[in-house]
N, C-alpha and C positions, 0 to 999 in steps of 0.2 A: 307708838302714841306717847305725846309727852303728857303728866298729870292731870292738865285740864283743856279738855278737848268741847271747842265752841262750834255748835254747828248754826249756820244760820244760811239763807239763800231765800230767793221768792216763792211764793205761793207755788205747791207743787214740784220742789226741787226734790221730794224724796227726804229731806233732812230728816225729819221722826222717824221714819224708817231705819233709816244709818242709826240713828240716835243710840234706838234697841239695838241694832247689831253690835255697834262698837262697844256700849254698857256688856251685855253677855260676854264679849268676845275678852274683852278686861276681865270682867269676873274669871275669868278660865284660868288666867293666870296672877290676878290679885284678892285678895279677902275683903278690901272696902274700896267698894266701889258705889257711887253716885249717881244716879239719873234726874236731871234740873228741868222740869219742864217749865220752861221761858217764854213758850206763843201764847201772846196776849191775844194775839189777831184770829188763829185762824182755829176755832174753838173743837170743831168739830173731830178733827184727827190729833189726837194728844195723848202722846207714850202713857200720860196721866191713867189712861182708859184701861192701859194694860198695866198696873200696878200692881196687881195682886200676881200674876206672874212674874214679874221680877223681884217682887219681896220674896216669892216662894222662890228663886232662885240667890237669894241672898242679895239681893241690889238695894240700897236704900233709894227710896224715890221722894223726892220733894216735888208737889205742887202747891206755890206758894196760892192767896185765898184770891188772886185774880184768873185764877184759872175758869176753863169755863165763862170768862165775861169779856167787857169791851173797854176794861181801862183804858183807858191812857196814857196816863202815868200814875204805873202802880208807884206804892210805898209798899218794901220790901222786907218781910219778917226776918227772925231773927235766921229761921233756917236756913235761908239760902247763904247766911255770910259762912256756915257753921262747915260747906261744902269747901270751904279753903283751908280746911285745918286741916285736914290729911287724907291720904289715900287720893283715889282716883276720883275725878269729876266728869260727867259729859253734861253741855249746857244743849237741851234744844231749843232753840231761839227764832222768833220772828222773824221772817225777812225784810220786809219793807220798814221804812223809816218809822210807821209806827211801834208795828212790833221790836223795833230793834231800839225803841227807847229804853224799854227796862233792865237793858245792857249797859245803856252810862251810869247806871246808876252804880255799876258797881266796877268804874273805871280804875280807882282806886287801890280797889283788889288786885285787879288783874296787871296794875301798874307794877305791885309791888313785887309777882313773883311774873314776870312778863316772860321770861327765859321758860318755864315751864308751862306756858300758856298754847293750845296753837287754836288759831283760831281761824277756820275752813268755813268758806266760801263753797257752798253747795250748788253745782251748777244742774239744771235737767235741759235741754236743748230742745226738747222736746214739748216744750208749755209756751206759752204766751211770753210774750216779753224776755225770754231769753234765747230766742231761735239766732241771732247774731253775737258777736262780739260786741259791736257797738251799745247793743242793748244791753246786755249779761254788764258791760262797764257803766251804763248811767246808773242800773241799778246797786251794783256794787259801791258806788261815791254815795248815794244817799244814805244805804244800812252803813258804812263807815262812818258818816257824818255824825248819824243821829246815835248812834251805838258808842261812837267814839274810841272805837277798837276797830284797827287795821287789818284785814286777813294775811294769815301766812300764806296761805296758799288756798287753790283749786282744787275742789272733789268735780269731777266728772260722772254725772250721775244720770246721764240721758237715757229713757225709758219710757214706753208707753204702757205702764199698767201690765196686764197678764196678756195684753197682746205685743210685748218686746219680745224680737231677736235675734237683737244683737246686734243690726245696723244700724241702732240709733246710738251706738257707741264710739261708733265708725265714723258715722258723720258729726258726732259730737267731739268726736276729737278734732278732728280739722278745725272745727271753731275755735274751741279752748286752748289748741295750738295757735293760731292769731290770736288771743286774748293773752296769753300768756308775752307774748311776744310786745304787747301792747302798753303793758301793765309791767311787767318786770316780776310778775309774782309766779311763784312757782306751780304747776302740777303734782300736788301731792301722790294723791292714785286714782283709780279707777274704779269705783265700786258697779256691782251687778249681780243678779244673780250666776250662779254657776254655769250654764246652759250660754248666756251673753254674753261671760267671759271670756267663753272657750272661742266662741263665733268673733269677738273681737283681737285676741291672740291669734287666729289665724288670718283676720282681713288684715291685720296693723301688726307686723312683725315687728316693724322697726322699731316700737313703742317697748321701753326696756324699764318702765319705771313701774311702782307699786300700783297693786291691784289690789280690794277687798270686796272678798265675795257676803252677800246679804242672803238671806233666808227671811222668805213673807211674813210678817207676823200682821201686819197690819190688816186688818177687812174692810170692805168688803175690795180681793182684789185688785179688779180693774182699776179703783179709785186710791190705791194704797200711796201715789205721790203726793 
């Protein structure tokens, strides 16, 4: 993982999920590390909620004061610029053109140390509006647009809640393999729990690129994308 890691994708990709994983998974092997919670839009599931577990694991968490509401275009406190001065960052962010406005705001930033930036495109194949390639691509050109930051690549994140497993990883790769192909942008890894891993390791051998496994923090379950 490079310094600052932006997750963003649509409603339901799993990204706050990831968000907590990959924050923890940095802590394990750095001392300042960062969790940015960036969804304007989708109030209800926000790493925000789980702050007092990651302060109690040492993670500093910013939720700037739009959290919890339905800005639009927030104006953005001093904290969140304070997440470029050092150590490690992870942004959860909006997916849809709204939510991914409070990302241009900070174009600037992410201009200036762009080489350390990656910023992942969270895909679930498994939700509305990204069950194809073609879709997963309209919606990717609007969060680029309005966010005005390009993805480096693709999380493959296809899941049904506590009823995945593991063939939604399966058939989520075939997708995001035409997507990829589509786009030019690469497949980062594969995230899943453990159990979905293992089930897609064994349907998709030929697939030799990175994996990262997640562990639920989120509740309730079933709803945890």
């Amino acid at each position: 993982m490079k310094k600052i890691t932006v997750l963003y994708g649509y409603y339901g990709s799993g990204k706050t999920e990831l968000a907590l994983n990959i924050a923890l998974k940095q802590k394990e092997r750095h001392e300042d590390v960062t969790l940015i919670d960036f969804d304007i839009v989708n109030p209800y599931f926000r790493s925000s909620e789980h702050a007092d577990m990651l302060r109690a694991k040492g993670i500093r968490v910013i939720a700037p004061w739009f959290a919890n509401t339905q800005v639009d275009i927030p104006s953005l406190p001093a904290e969140v610029y304070s997440a470029f001065s050092g150590g490690y960052a992870v942004f959860d962010c909006g997916g849809d053109p709204v939510g991914a406005t409070a990302l241009g705001a900070l174009k600037g930033r992410f201009d200036s140390m762009r080489s350390e930036v990656d910023a992942l495109y969270v895909v679930n194949t498994k939700r509305p509006f990204q069950e194809n390639a073609r879709r997963i691509l309209f919606g990717l050109e609007q969060v680029q647009k309005s966010s005005r930051l390009c993805a480096d690549a693709f999380v493959l994140n296809a899941n049904l809640g506590a009823e995945t497993t593991g063939e939604e990883l399966k058939e989520g790769y075939e997708i995001i393999t035409e997507l990829v192909s589509m786009t030019g942008i690469p497949l980062k890894f594969v995230s899943g729990t453990a159990r979905a891993l293992e089930f897609f390791g064994r349907q998709c051998p030929e697939y030799k690129g990175g994996v990262f496994k997640i562990d639920i923090y989120m509740r309730p379950e079933w709803m945890y994308t």
